[in-house]
C-alpha positions in Angstrom: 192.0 98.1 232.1 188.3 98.2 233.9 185.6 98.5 231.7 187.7 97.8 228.1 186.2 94.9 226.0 188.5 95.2 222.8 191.7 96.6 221.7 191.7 96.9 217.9 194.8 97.4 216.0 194.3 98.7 212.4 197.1 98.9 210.0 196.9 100.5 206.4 199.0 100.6 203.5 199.2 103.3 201.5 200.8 103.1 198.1 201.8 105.9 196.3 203.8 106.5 193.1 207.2 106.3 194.5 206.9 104.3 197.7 204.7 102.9 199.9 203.7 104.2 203.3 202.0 101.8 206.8 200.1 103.4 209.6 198.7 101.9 212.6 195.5 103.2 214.0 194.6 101.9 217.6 190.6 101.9 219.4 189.3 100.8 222.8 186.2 99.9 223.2 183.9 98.4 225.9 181.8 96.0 223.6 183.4 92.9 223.1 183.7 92.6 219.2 184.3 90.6 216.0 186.6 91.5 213.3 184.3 91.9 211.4 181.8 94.6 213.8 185.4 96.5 214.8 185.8 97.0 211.1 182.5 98.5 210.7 182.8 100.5 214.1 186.0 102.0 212.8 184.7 102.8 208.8 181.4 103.7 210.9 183.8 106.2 212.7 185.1 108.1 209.5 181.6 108.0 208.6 180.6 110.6 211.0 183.3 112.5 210.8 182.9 113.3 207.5 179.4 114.1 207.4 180.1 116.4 210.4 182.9 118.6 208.7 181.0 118.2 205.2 178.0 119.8 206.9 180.5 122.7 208.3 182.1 123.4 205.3 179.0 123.3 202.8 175.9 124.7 204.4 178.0 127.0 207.1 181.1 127.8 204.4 183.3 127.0 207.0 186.2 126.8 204.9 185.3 130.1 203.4 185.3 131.8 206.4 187.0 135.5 206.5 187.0 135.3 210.8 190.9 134.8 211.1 192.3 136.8 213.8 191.6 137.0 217.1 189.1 134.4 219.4 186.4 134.9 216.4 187.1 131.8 213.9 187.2 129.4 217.4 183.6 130.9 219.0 182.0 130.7 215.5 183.3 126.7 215.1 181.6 126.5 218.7 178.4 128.3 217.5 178.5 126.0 214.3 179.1 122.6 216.1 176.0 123.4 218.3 173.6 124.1 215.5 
């Protein structure tokens, strides 16, 4: 694969109260890198993620949001994820 420096397989266990549950996350990237950076890249990942859709859903109430019908709700998340 031109220009790909690392494949990264994550796997997580989940354990919950009556069984246990395994997912496996793959990530391409084009810096070569430790275990130790493609853990932080990955966390790093989340990271932003989460600040993005906290941002939405605090300071523009996006989960509050009455526009349900029609092409409104998907031009206001474009207007949102512009501001």
């Amino acid at each position: 694969l031109p220009g790909v420096a690392a494949i990264v397989r994550v796997e997580t266990v989940a354990h919950l109260a009556d069984r246990s549950r395994t997912d496996t996350r793959y990530f391409i990237s084009s810096a070569a890198l430790t275990p130790e950076r493609a853990a932080e890249a990955v966390r790093g990942h989340w990271g932003i993620e989460n600040r993005l859709h906290w941002v939405l859903d605090v300071l523009f109430g996006d989960d509050q949001s009455r526009l349900r019908t029609g092409h409104g709700a998907t031009n206001m998340a474009v207007v949102r994820h512009f501001a």
